[in-house]
C-alpha positions as MATLAB code, in Angstrom:
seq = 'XXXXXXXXXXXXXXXXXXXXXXXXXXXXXXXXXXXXXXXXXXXXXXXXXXXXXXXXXXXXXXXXXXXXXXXXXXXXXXXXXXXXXXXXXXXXXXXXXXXXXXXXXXXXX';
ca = [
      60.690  -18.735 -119.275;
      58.565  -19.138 -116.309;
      59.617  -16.321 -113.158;
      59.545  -18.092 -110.268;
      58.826  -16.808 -106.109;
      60.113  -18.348 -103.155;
      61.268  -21.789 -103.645;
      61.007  -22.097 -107.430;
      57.114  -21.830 -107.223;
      55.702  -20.242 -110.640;
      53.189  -17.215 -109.297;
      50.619  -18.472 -111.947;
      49.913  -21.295 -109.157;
      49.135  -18.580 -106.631;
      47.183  -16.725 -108.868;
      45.554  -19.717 -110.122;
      44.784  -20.499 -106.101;
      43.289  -16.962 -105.482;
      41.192  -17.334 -108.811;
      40.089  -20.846 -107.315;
      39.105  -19.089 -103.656;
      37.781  -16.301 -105.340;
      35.543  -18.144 -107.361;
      34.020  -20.461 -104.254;
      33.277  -17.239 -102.409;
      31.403  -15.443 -105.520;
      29.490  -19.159 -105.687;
      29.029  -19.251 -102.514;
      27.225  -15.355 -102.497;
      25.104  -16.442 -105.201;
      23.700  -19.686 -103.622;
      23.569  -19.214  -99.782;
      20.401  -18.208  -98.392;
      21.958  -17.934  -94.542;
      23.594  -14.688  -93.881;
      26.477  -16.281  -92.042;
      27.247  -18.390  -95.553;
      27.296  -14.908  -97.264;
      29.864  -13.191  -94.569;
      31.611  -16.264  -94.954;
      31.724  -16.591  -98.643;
      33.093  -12.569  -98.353;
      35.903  -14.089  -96.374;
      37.268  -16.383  -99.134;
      36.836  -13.608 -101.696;
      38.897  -11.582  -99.529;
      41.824  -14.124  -98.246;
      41.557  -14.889 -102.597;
      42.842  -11.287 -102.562;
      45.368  -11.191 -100.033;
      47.160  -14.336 -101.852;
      47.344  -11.705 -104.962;
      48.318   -9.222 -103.166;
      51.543  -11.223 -101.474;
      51.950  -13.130 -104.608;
      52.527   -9.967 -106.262;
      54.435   -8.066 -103.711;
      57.393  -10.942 -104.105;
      57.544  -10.826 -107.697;
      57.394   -7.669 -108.875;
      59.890   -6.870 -105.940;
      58.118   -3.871 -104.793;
      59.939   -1.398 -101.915;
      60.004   -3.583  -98.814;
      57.240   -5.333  -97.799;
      54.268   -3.428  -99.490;
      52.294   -6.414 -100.818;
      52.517   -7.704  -96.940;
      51.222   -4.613  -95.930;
      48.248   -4.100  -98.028;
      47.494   -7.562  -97.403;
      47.400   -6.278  -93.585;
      44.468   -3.734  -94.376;
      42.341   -6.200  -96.551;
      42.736   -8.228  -93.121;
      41.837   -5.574  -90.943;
      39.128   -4.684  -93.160;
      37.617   -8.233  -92.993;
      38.071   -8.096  -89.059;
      35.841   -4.952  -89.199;
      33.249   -6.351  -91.672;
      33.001   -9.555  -89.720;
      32.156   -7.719  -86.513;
      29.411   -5.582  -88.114;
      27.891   -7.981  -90.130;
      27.623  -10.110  -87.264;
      26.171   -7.585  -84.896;
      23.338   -6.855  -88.224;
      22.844  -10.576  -88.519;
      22.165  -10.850  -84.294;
      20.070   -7.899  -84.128;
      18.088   -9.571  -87.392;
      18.013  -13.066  -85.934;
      16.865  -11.348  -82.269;
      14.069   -9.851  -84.426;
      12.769  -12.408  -86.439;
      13.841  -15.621  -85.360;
      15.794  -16.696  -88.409;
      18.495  -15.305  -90.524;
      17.714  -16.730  -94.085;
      18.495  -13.788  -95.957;
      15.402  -14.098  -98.616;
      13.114  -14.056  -95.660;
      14.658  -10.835  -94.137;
      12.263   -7.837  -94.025;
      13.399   -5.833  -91.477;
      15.975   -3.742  -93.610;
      13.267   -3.050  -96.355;
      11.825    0.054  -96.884;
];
């Protein structure tokens, strides 16, 4: 017997989606060499967690809306990790002209 969300959709298709998006982005840390790839790959990871998170608030039926919630923080915690790492990855292109992460030497010790 398969439990079912919103509109008869089985939640191993979400998870199944967020396994999919999470995968990309941990591919996509591994192979990108330009700092904005990498702060984008985080982004998919994240999102991959959000659908989780929502898929899991609805089925479980959890008080309210708290899947939606957390979902809200990962979101505002991407919003904030966007904004840094793209004031580090200015500052670093400003620097040295480029923003291939292999290359970077600025942050070494």
């Amino acid at each position: 017997m398969s439990h079912s969300l919103a509109y008869g959709i089985p939640i191993s298709w979400f998870l199944t989606v967020g396994a999919m998006l999470f995968c990309i982005g941990l591919f996509g840390m591994m192979v990108r060499r330009s700092a904005i790839g990498m702060l984008l790959s985080i982004e998919l990871m994240l999102n991959a967690a959000n659908i989780n998170l929502v898929a899991f608030g609805s089925y479980l039926k959890l008080p309210s809306i708290a899947g939606q919630v957390f979902a809200i923080f990962v979101i505002t915690l991407a919003a904030a990790e966007a904004a840094v790492g793209l004031a580090i990855v200015i500052n670093i292109y400003r620097n040295e002209q480029h923003i291939d992460a292999d290359k970077i030497s600025v942050m070494k010790m």
